[in-house]
C-alpha angles and dihedrals in degrees: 000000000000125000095190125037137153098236132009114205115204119210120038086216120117084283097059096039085053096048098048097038097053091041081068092051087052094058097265113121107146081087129124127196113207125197135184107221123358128327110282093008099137128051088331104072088057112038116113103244114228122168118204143163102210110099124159098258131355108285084064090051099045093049095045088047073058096056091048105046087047093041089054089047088051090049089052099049110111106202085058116012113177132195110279117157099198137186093017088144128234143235139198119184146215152210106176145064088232097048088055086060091045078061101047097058093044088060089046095053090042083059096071092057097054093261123127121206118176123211113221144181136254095261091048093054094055094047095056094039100038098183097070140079124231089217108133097010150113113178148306144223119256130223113198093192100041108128136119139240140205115287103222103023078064095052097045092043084059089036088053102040087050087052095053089048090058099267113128130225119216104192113185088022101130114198118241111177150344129228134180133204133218087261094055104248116134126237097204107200116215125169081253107062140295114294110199103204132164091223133031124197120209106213098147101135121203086358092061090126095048089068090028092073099052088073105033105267143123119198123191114236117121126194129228137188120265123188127195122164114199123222143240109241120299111208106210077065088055093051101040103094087222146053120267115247123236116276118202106182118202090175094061099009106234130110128206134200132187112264109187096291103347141035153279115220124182136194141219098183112188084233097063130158133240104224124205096010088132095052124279127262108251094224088055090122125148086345128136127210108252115280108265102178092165095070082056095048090102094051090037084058086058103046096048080055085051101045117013097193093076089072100065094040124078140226120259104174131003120206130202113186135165116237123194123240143177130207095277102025102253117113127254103250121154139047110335114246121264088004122105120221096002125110137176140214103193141137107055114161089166097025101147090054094049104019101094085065105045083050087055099039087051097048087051092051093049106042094034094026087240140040134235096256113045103254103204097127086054092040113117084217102067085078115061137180086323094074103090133146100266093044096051095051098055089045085052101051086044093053086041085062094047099041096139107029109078123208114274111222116290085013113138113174121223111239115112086004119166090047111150112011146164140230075259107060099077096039083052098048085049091066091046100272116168115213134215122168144256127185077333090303102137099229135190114254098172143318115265115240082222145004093259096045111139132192113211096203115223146154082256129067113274149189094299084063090086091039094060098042095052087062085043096057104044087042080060096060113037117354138291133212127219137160123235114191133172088048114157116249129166125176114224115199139164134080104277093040092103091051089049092045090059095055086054107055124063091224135036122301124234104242104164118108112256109022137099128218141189120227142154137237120216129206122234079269088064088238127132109282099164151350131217155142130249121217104200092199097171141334092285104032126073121188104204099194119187136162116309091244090053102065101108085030095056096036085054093049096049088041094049087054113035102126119244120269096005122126100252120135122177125207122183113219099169095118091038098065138048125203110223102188121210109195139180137043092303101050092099090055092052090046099049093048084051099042137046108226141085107280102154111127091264091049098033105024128174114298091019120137131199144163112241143130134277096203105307098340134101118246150165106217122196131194104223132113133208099189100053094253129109093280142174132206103208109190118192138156128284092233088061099026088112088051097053084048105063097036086064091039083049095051099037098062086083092052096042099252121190140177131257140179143229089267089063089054093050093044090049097045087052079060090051105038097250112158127213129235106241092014114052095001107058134132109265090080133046124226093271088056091044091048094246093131096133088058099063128071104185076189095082117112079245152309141184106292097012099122093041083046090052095049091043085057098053099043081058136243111310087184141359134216112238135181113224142188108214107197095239144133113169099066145351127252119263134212110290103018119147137256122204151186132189085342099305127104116252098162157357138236122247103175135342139175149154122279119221105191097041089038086223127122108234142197135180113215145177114235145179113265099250096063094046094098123115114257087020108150113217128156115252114212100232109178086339089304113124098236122184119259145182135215099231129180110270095255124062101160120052099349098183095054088243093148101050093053095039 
């Protein structure tokens, strides 16, 4: 066995197979794989294998395209052909009006990523899939290359073909520890002997934290129980000619796949059953939970109404197996957050059907430092210091019990809520507040009309649309009031901060006491990595301020470049603060009558920053706005957030002060041209694609990504990111969408929305540069429906900026 390897991939399941194999396809072939028993001994040897396109945004549906196109070469391959039934075909089906257009905008999205979905009715599904009864249904939506494929002949085709590349295999190697040196390199113990290696990949499966806790770490993936049986011969299969496509039921929660003759038919029960929270028995291998089919009898019911052939057909084999979940269902694959040099591939629930393509995504991300897709919706590091045991378990049995019915937009499900909150969350549910959620913070989204107001979410606008616009509008004239926890926030100090600062932002960097500026990090590709604002408080304190998700993601990136033997010290204050927001052409008046001080426009102008009191309480006021009115971040600490509060509420009375949510913010910066980090700012373009020209200055001595930023310039713009008006009513745009012209895709969708104070439904859109023109008439997917559309300047409300500075 080695002593000394580049990487060390942990778990001989589909995770670890997919890593080391396509670590070898990136140019990396000093890599070893341990396992501690034999390959796909653990959740993989008994999943059920099923191999779909569909995935939740684009990056699922690129990396799964991957899977299937590799799966099909490794099929082909004729030294070592395995089992892959491809092309099968694959249908999901509905009930529902609002599911259909579910449907509609998941084909459109898949679109853009060469995949073509079809939706179809109620009649067609059952003629493709003639086992089943359009009682009860609608529709579906069709995918032509659904299929499955066998579990360990896929594992030992990668295992082999990363063999034959140089990589090395260690079957019956437990692990035993993990240590890291001060320069970051891993020893990783196994009862075979020491392995110093520079990476280490957790792929440990349903023992991740197994491995988890041998370097410090918990991540939060949880298992459950999942139970198929498989079935004696049907003859109407036999007959059929063909074989019978996949079937995923929303309705009665069960899937079913042809097995030989018969079939295999899976279950998600809404009594389902956590699996390992107590700790897992080491000589669990190969081994399967006993069968408990009568916690399955009410989705069974629903199956036998679905397909009556079941009834007259027996069981020949039950499995019950654990699978592995996080808190929102994606899996966990990228660096692991606050470690150097150590990624995971974890949390697969569907792991055969994806995991070619989180293999290929991570080795992409540890050999390059990025991946070809931003990752964002895979990254460990979307989930922080909430994500604890007793929290993913209940998200996991909640998104157990939901496995084939995907969030509607605004729509944040109950289990483990509330989860992160403020002095502030009750006082604001008393006034009506509806929640949704953001990195766990329990943030407002409006205030309810009514207590029985009820929001029926949907992909069109819906009752909440009144509601919005009502805080929008009084905002507008006088000035509005909202809480924003959970905001980033990280205090630089130390006398070479500013220098460092300025190696680490593509622009300048605000340095003058007292001011605040907006920048952007890059990443070595020269594309965009961050954004964030910079509180120059004094002369020795820095407030670096980012999106409210990036929290563990930024820290890690400033941490993983602070230069040796400068003074630089980073605190997070994140959980310390929270941000309370006065908007609109009276919130000077309010924060003058709360707060001794100059703020008129000449002593307080617009991007100052100063420390003061709300009331009684501290605070660290700035003058910056989000939604395009005169507007104040007012940051004070959790222990007097109350206190600032009611101060603001007290004094506002007079101005006609009213609440508003986080819905109001994101219709009012469409209207801006304010771009979103994950959403309209992601790693796949660079600042000149995402129109943040303004914000670059290639003239600087250097920066991270200058030299990559300079070479993408000059190879030219592959998109470019455009504002539109779509000439709609009826419902907004959505992530992924796509944009076309003459039939043919030309762009995608990141985020959309109705403006209230412009009256104009809005998306913002990467195109291809040919379309980027202003006036410039495309068609807008809505709901699958091509909608007209018009290339507009970015800015629609307050161009000049003339508010924020009144």
């Amino acid at each position: 066995m080695k002593t000394q390897t580049r990487v060390v991939v942990i778990g001989g399941g589909i995770a670890g197979c997919s890593t080391l194999y396509h670590l070898t396809k990136e140019g990396w072939t000093d890599v070893v794989l341990v396992e501690r028993n034999e390959l796909t001994s653990g959740t993989t040897w008994h999943s059920a294998a099923q191999v779909t396109n569909f995935g939740m945004n684009q990056t699922m549906v690129g990396l799964k395209s991957h899977s299937i196109r590799l799966y099909k070469e490794l099929a082909e391959d004729p030294e070592y052909p395995i089992n892959y039934h491809h092309g099968d075909g694959g249908i999901r089906l509905a009930n529902t009006e609002r599911v259909m257009e579910g449907y509609r905008h998941f084909a459109s999205m898949a679109k853009g990523m060469g995949v073509n979905f079809e939706v179809i009715d109620a009649a067609e599904c059952a003629r493709r899939h003639p086992l089943i009864s359009t009682d009860n249904l609608i529709g579906g939506l069709w995918d032509p290359l659904d299929g499955d494929i066998d579990p360990a002949q896929l594992c030992q085709a990668l295992a082999r073909r990363a063999r034959k590349a140089g990589a090395e295999v260690y079957r019956n190697t437990p692990v035993t520890g993990l240590t890291q040196h001060k320069d970051d390199s891993w020893t990783v113990h196994t009862e075979n002997g020491d392995i110093h290696c520079e990476i280490v990949v957790n792929a440990c499966g349903y023992r991740v934290n197994e491995v988890g806790a041998m370097m410090g770490v918990h991540h939060p993936v949880a298992s459950m129980e999942h139970q198929y049986f498989l079935t004696e011969e049907i003859p109407a299969i036999r007959e059929a000619g063909h074989r019978m496509p996949l079937l995923r039921c929303p309705i009665s929660d069960y899937y079913c796949r042809q097995e030989k003759n018969g079939l295999l038919v899976g279950f998600y029960e809404q009594g389902c059953k956590t699996w390992g929270m107590d700790g897992i028995d080491p000589n669990f291998v190969n081994a399967l939970c006993p069968d408990d089919l009568d916690r399955v009898t009410d989705v069974l019911e629903g199956a036998f109404a679905r397909m009556p052939a079941l009834m007259e057909v027996g069981i020949h084999t039950v499995v019950n197996g654990p699978i592995t979940y996080t808190i929102d269902g994606a899996p966990l694959v990228g660096p692991i957050p606050g470690k150097r040099n150590a990624f995971c591939i974890i949390g697969l629930r569907a792991g055969l059907g994806e995991g070619g393509g989180h293999g290929w995504l991570l080795a992409q991300q540890i050999v390059h430092g990025e991946a070809c897709y931003d990752t964002w919706c895979l990254d460990p590091r979307r989930f922080t210091g909430h994500a604890n045991v007793e929290l993913t378990a209940l998200k996991a049995i909640e998104d157990y019990q939901n496995e084939f019915r995907f969030h509607f937009p605004h729509e944040h499900r109950p289990a483990g809520r509330p989860m992160k909150t403020t002095p502030l969350t009750p006082i604001l549910a008393a006034e009506g507040a509806e929640f949704g959620t953001v990195n766990g913070w329990e943030r407002m989204a409006y205030i309810k009309p009514s207590a029985d107001f009820h929001e029926t979410h949907s992909f069109r606008f819906t009752e909440a649309f009144d509601v919005v616009a009502k805080e929008i509008k009084s905002l507008q004239a006088s000035v509005g009031l909202t809480e924003v926890n959970g905001f980033n926030r990280i205090e630089i100090t130390g006398t070479d901060a500013r220098d460092w600062l300025d190696t680490m932002f593509c622009g300048q960097v605000t340095k003058k006491p007292g001011r605040v500026g907006l920048g952007y990090l890059l990443n070595h590709h020269g594309c965009v990595k961050g954004e964030a604002t910079l509180a120059n408080l004094d002369a020795e304190t820095i407030w670096y301020g980012s999106a409210a998700a990036s929290e563990w993601h930024d820290m890690d990136w400033l941490r993983a470049h602070l230069p040796k033997g400068k003074d630089i010290q980073l605190r997070s204050l994140t959980n310390d603060y929270t941000i309370l927001v006065l908007a609109g052409p009276k919130s000077r008046d309010v924060l003058a009558a709360a707060s001794r001080g100059d703020w008129s426009a000449a002593g307080f102008p617009w991007l100052a920053v100063r420390r003061a009191f709300v009331g009684i309480a501290p605070a660290v006021v700035m003058a910056v706005s989000f939604s395009g009115e005169l507007a104040y971040e007012i940051h004070v600490p959790n222990a007097l957030l109350y206190s600032a509060y009611l101060a603001l509420r007290k004094v506002g009375e007079a101005h006609g002060l009213t609440l508003f949510g986080s819905q109001a913010v994101e219709s009012m910066r469409l209207e801006k041209g304010y771009l979103h980090w994950k959403a309209d700012l992601i790693t796949e373009f660079d600042p000149f694609e995402t129109g943040l020209h303004r914000f670059v200055d290639l003239s600087k001595p250097d920066f991270i990504g200058k030299a990559a930023l300079g070479r993408r310039k000059a190879e030219g713009t592959r998109r470019q990111l455009v504002s539109l008006v779509l000439d709609c009513t009826h419902a907004p745009a959505h992530g992924g969408d796509s944009v076309v012209m003459e039939g043919s895709v030309v762009g995608t969708v990141t985020s959309a929305g109705w403006g209230h104070r412009v009256g104009r439904n809005i998306a913002y859109a990467f195109v291809d540069p040919g379309f980027a023109a202003e006036g410039t008439s495309l068609t807008v997917e809505v709901i699958g429906e091509p909608v007209p559309a018009v290339v507009i300047d970015a800015a629609l409300y307050d161009p000049q900026n003339l508010l924020v500075r009144a």
